[in-house]
LUMLOMI-273743 format. One line per field, with one value per residue: chain; x, y negated, z of N, C-alpha, C in turn. Coordinates in Angstrom, 2 decimals, padded with zeros to 5 digits. Each point is the difference from the previous one (the first is absolute). Layout:
BEGIN
unit	c(A ...)
n_c1	c(X ...)
n_c2	c(Y ...)
n_c3	c(Z ...)
ca_c1	c(X ...)
ca_c2	c(Y ...)
ca_c3	c(Z ...)
c_c1	c(X ...)
c_c2	c(Y ...)
c_c3	c(Z ...)
//
This chain:
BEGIN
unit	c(A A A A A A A A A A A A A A A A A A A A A A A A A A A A A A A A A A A A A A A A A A A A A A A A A A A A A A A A A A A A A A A A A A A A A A A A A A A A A A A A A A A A A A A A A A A A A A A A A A A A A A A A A A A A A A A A A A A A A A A A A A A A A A A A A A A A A A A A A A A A A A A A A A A A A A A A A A A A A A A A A A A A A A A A A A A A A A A A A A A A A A A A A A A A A A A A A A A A A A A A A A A A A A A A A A A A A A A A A A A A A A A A A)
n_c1	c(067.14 000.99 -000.20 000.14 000.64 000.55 000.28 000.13 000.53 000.03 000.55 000.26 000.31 000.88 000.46 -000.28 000.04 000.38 000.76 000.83 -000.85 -000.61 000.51 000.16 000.63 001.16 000.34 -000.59 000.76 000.52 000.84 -000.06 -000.19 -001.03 000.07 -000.41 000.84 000.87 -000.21 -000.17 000.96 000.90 -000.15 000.60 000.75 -000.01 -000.64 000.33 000.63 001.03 000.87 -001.65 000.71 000.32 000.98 001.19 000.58 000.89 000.51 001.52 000.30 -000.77 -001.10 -000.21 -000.37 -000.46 -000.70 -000.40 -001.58 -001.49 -001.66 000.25 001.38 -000.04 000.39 000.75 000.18 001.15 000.23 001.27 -000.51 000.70 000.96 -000.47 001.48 -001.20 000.32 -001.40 -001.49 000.93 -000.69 001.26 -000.60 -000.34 -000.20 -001.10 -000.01 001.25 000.85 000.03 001.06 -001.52 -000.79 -000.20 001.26 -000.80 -000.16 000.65 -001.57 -000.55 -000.81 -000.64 -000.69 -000.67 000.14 -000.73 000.53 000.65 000.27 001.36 000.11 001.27 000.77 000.61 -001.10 -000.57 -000.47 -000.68 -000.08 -000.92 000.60 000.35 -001.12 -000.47 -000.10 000.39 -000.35 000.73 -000.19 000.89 000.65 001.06 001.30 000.93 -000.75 000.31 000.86 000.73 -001.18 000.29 -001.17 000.37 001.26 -000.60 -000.60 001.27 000.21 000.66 000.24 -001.44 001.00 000.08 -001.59 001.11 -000.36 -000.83 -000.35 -000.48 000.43 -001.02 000.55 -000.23 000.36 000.26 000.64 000.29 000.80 000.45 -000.35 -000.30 000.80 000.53 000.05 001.02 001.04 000.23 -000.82 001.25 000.33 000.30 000.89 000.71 000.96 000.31 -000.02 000.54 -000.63 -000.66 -000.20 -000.38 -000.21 001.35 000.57 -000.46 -000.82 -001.01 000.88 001.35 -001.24 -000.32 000.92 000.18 -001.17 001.25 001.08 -000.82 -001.00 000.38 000.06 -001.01 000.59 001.13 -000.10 -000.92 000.84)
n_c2	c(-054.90 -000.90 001.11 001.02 -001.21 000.00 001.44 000.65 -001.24 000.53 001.32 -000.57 -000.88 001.11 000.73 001.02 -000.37 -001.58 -000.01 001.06 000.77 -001.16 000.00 -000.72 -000.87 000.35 -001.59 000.02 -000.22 001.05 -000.76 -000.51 -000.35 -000.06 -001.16 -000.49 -001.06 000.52 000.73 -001.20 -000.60 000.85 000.57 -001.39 000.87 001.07 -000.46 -000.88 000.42 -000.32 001.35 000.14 001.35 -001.20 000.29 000.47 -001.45 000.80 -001.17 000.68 -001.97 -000.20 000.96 -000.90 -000.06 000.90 -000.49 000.96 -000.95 001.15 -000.27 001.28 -001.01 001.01 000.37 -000.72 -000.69 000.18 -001.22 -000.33 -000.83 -000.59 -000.92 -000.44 -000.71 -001.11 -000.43 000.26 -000.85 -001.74 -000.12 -000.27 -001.09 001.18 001.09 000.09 -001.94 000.39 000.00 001.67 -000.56 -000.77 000.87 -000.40 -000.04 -000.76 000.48 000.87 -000.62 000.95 -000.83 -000.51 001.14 -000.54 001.36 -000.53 000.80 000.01 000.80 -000.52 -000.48 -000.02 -000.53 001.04 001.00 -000.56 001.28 -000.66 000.52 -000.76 -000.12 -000.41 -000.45 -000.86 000.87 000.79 000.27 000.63 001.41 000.82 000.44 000.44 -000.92 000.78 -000.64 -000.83 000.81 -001.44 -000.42 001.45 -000.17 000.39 -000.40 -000.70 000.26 000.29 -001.16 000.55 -001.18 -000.68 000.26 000.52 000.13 -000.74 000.90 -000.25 -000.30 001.04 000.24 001.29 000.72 001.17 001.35 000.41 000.87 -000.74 -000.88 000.65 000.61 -001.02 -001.13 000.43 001.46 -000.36 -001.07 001.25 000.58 -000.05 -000.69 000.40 -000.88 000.66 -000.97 000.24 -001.10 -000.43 -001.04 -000.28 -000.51 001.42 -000.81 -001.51 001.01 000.63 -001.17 000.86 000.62 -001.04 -000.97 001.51 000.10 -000.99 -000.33 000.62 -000.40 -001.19 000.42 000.66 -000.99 -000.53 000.41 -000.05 -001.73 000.36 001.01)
n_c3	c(146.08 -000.60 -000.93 000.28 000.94 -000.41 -000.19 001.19 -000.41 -001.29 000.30 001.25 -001.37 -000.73 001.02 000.86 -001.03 000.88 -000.75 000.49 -000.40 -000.08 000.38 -001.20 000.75 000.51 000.22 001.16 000.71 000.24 000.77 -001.04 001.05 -000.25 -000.19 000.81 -000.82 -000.55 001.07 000.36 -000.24 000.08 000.77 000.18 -000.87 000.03 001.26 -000.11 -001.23 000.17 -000.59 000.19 000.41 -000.17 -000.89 000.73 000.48 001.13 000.69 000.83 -000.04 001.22 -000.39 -000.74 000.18 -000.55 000.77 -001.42 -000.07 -000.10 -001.28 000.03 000.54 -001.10 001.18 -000.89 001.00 000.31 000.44 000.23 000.38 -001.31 001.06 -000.37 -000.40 000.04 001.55 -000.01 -000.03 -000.39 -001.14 -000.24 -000.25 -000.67 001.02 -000.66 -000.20 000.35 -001.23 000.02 000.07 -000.90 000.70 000.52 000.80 000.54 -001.03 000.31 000.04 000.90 -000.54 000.64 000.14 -000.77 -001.05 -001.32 -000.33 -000.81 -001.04 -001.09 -000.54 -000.86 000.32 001.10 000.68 -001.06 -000.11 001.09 001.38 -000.38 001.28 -000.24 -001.02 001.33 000.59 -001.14 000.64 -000.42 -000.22 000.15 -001.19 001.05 -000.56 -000.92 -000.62 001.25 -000.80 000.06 -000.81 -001.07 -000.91 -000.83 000.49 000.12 -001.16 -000.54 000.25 000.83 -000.06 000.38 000.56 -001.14 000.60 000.20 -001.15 000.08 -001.21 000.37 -000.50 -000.27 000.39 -000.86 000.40 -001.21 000.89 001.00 -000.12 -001.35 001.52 001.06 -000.43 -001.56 000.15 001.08 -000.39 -000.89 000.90 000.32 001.04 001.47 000.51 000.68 -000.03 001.19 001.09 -000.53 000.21 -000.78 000.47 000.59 001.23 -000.05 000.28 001.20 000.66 -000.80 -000.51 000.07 -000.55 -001.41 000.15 000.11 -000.54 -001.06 000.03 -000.79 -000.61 -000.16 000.11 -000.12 -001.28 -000.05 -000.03 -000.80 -000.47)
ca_c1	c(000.34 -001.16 -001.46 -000.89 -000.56 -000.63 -000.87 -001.29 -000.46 -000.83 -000.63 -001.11 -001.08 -000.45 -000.87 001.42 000.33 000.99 001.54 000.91 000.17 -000.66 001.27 000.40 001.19 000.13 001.96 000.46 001.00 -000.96 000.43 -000.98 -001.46 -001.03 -000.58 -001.17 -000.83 -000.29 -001.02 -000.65 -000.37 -000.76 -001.35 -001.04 -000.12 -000.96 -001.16 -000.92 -000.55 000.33 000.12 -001.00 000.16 001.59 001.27 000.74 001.25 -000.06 001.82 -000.24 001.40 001.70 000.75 000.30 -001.28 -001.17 -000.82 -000.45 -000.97 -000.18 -001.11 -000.39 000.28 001.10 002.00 000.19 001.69 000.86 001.02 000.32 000.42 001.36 -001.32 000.38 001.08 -000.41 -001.41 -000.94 -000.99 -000.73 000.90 000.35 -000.43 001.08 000.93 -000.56 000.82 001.32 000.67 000.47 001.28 000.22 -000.45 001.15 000.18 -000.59 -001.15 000.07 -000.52 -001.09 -001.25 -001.34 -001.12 -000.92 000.28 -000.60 001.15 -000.03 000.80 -000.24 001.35 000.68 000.99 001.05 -000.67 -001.43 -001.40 000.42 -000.66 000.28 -000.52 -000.65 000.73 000.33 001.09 000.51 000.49 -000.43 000.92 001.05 000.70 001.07 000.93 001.30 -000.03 000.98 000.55 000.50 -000.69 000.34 -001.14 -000.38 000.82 -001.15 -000.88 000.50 000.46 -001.03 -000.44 -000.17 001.19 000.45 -000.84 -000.25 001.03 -000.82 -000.50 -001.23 -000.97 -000.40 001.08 000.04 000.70 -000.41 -000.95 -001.06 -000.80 -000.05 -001.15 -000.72 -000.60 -000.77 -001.06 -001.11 -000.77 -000.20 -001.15 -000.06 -000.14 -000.42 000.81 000.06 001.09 000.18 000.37 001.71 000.16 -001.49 -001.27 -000.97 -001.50 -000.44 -000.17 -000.70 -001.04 -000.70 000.69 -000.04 -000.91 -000.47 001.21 -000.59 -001.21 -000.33 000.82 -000.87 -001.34 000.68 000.50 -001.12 -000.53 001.06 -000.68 -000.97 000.12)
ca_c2	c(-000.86 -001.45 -000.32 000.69 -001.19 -000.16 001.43 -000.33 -001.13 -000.20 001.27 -000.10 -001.16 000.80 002.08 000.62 000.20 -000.34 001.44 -000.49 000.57 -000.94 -000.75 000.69 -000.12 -000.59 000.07 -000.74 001.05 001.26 -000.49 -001.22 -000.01 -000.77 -000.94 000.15 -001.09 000.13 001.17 -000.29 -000.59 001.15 -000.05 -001.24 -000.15 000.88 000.00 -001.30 -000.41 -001.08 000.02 000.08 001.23 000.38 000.29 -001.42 000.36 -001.33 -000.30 -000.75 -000.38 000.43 001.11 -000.06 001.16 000.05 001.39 -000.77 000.80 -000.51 -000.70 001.03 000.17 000.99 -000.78 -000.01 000.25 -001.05 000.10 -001.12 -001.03 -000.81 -001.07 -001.72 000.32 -001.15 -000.08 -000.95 001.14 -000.05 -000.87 -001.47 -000.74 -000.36 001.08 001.03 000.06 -000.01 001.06 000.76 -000.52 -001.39 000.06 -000.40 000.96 -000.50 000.28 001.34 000.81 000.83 -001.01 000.48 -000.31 001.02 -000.77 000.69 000.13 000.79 000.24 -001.23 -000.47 -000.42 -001.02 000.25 001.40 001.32 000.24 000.12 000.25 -001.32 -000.31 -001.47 -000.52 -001.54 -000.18 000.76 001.58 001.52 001.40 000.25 001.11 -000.80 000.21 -000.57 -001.40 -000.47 000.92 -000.43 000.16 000.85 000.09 001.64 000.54 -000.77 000.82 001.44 -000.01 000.31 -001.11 -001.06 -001.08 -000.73 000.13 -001.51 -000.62 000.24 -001.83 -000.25 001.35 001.14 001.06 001.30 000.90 000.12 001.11 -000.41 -001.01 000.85 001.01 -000.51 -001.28 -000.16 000.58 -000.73 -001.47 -000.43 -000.73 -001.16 000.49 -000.91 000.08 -000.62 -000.27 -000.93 -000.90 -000.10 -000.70 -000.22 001.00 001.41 -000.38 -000.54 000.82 000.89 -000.53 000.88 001.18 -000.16 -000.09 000.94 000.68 -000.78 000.37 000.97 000.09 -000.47 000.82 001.31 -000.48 -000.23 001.19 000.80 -000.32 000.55 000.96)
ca_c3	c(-001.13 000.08 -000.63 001.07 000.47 -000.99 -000.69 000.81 000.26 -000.59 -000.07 000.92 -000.72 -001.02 000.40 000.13 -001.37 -000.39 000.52 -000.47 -001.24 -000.60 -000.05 -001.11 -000.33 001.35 000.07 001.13 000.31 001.14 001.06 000.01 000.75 -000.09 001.12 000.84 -000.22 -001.43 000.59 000.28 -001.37 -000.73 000.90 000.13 -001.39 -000.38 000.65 -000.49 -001.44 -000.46 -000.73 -000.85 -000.43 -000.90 000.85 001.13 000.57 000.86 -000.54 001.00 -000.12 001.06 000.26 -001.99 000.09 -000.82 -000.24 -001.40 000.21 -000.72 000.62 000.92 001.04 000.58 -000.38 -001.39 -000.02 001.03 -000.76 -000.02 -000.74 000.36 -000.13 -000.32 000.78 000.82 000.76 -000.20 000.08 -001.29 -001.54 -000.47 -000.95 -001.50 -000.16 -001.20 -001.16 000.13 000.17 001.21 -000.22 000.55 001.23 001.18 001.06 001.09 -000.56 -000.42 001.21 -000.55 000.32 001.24 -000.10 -000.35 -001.13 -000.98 -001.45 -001.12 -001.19 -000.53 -001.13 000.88 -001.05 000.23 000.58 -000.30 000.67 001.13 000.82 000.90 001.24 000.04 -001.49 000.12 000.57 -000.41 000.90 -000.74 000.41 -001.31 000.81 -000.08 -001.10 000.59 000.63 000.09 000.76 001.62 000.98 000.71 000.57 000.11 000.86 000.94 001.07 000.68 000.97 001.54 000.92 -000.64 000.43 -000.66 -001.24 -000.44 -001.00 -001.66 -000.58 000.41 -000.74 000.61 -000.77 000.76 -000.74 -001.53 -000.01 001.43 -000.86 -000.84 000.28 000.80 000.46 -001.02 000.00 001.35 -000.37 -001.68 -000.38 001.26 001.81 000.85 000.34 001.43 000.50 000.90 -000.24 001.31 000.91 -000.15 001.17 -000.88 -000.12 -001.34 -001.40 000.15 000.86 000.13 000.81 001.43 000.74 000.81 000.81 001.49 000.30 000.38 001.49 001.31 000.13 000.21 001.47 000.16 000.50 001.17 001.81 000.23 000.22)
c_c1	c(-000.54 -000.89 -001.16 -000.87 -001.17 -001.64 -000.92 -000.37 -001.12 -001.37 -001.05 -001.14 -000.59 -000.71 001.20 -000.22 001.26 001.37 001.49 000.41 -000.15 001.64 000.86 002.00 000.17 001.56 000.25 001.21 -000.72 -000.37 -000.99 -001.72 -000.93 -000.42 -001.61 -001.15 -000.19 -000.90 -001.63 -000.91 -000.63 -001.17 -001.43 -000.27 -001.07 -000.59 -000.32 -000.07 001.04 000.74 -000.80 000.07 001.23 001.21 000.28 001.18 000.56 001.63 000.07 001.55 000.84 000.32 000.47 -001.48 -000.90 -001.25 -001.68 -001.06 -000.66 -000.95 -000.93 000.38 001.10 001.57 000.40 001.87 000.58 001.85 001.05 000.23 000.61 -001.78 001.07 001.05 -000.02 -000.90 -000.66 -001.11 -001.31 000.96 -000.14 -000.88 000.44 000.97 -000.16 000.30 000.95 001.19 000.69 001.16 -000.05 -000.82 001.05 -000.49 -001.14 -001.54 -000.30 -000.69 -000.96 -001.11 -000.48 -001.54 -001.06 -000.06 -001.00 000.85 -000.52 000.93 -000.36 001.06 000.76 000.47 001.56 000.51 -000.36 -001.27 001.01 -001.02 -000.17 -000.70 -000.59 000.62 000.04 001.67 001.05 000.37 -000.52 000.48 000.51 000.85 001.55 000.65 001.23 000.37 001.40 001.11 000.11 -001.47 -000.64 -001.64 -000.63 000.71 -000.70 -000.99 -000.08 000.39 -000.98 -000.73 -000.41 000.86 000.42 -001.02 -000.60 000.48 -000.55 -000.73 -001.38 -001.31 001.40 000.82 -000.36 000.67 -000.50 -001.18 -001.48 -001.28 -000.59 -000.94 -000.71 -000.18 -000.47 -001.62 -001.70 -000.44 -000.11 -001.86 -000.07 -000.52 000.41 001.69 -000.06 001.04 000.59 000.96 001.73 -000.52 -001.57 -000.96 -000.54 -001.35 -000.19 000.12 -001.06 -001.17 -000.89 000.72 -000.02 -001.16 -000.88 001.25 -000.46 -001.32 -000.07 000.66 -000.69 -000.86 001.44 000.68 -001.40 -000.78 000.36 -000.58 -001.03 -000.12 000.46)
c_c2	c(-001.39 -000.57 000.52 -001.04 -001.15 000.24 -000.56 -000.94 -000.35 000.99 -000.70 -000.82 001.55 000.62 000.67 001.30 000.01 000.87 -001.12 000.53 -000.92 -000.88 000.15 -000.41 -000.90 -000.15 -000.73 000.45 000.51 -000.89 -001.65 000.06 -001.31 -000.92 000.37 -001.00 000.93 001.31 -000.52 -000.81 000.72 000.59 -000.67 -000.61 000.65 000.30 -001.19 000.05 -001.06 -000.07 000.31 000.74 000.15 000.75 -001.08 000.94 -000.94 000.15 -000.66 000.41 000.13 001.34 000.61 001.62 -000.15 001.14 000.04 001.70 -000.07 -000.04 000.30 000.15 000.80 -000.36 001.01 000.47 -001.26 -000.43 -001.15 -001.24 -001.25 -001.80 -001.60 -000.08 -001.49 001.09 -000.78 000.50 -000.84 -000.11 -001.39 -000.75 -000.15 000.83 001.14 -000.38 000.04 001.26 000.11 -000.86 -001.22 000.23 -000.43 001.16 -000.10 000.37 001.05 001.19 000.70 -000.14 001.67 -000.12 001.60 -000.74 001.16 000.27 001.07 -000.11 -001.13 -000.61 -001.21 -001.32 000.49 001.67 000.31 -000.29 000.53 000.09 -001.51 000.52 -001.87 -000.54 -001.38 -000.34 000.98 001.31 000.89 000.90 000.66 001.31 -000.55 000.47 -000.42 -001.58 -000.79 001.07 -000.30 000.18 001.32 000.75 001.67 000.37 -000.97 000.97 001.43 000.02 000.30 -000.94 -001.29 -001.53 -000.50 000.25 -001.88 -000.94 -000.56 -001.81 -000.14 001.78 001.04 001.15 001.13 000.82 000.52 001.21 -000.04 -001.12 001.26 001.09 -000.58 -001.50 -000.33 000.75 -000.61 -001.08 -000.21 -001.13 -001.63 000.32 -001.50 000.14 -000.90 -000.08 -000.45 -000.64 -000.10 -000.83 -000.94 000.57 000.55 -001.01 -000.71 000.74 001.01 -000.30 001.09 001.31 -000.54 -000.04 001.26 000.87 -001.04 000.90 001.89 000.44 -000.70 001.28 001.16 -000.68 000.03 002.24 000.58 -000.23 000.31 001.36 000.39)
c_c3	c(000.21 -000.70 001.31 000.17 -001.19 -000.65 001.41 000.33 -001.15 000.31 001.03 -000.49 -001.13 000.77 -000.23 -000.92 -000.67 000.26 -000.56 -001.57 -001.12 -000.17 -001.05 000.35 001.37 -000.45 001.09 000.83 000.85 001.59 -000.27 000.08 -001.12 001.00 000.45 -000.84 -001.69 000.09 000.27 -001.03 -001.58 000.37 -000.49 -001.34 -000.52 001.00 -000.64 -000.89 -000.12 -001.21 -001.34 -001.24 -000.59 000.74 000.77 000.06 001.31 -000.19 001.40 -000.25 000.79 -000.05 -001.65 -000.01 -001.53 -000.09 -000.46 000.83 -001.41 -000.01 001.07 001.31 000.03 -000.31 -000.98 -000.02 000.81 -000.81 000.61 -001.18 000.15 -000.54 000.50 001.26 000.84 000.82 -000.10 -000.37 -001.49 -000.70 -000.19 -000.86 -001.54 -000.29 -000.94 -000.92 000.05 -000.40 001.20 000.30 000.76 001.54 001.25 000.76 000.82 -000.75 -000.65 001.10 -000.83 001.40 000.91 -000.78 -000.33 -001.75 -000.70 -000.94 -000.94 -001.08 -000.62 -001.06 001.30 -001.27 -000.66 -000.22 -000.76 001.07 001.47 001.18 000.91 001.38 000.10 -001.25 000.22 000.42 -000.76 000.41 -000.17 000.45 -000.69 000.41 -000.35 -000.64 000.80 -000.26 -000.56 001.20 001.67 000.80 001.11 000.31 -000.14 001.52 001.44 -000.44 000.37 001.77 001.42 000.52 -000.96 000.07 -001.88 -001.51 -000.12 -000.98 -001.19 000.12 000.87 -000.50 000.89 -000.55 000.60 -000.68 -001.22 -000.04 000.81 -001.74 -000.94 000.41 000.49 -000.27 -001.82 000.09 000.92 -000.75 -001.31 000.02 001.43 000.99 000.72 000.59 001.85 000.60 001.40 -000.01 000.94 000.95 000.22 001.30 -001.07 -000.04 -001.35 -001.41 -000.55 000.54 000.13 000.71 001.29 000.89 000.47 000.66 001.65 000.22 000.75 001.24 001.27 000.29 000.69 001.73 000.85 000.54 000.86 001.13 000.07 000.84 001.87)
//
């Protein structure tokens, strides 16, 4: 499965404690793998503390990916999600205040980073899940929308080729949001996004830097040997 990857990537920072039993909801298609970087990253999350006990979640856009740990480390569930139909890895200047409508095309990204969020009133929403409230981006469970745009049927679909559709915030399936992403962040968490096109270093500077260190030392041993 492609959580598998995942599960021991954290498990080697938990104790192998860790199982795949802990996995409350997986909708990845059977055939879609986990990147190496969102394995690792998880990892380096909870060996370091960086998420400082809270839940997390990491979102990795090229592959429309979501996968929501929780303070404990343990993966929580996996899911696809539909995310800002601009490539691009910030937000526009002035784009939070803006109805959805008036956003131009060219600014409809879902920013890169590492974000503190939590539950929150909205103007428009209600109480809503902000991933970054400067920038407006929140997570949500999807609606049939604007029919043409077709987004329950994106993220039914096999391949992350058309989860690029959305103002800038975060869409997941009703039920995935409804067991796993309200329950996880009703008290707020840590969100980690990568980036489309951003070097990992400028987004990530600390990961990247112990991922080097450790591939250095682990090169270093070998020749030792």
């Amino acid at each position: 499965m492609a959580l598998t990857f995942a599960i021991c990537g954290v498990a080697h920072a938990q104790g192998p404690e860790q199982s795949a039993a802990t996995v409350a909801m997986d909708q990845l298609p059977p055939d879609q793998a986990v990147s190496d970087t969102v394995t690792e990253l998880a990892g380096w999350i909870v060996a370091s503390g960086d998420n400082q006990g809270y839940p997390f979640a990491i979102m990795d856009k090229a592959a429309a990916q979501i996968l929501v740990f929780g303070g404990d480390g343990r993966l929580r569930g996996a899911t696809p999600g539909l995310f800002g139909s601009a490539v691009g890895d910030h937000s526009a200047p002035g784009v939070a205040g803006l109805a959805l409508r008036e956003i131009p095309g060219r600014d409809r990204t879902t920013p890169a980073g590492r974000f503190v969020g939590g539950y929150g009133p909205s103007t428009d929403a209600g109480r809503v899940l902000w991933v970054d409230y400067d920038s407006a981006v929140s997570m949500h469970p999807t609606a049939t929308g604007v029919p043409a745009e077709r987004r329950p049927e994106r993220l039914a679909s096999p391949t992350p080729d058309d989860n690029r559709v959305t103002h800038g915030c975060i869409n997941v399936q009703p039920d995935f949001y409804e067991a796993v992403i309200r329950p996880t962040f009703e008290k707020g968490g840590v969100f980690y996004i990568l980036p489309d096109s951003t070097p990992l270093a400028e987004v990530f500077p600390e990961f990247v830097q112990s991922r080097a260190t450790a591939q250095h030392d682990d090169g270093t041993t070998r020749r030792r040997r």
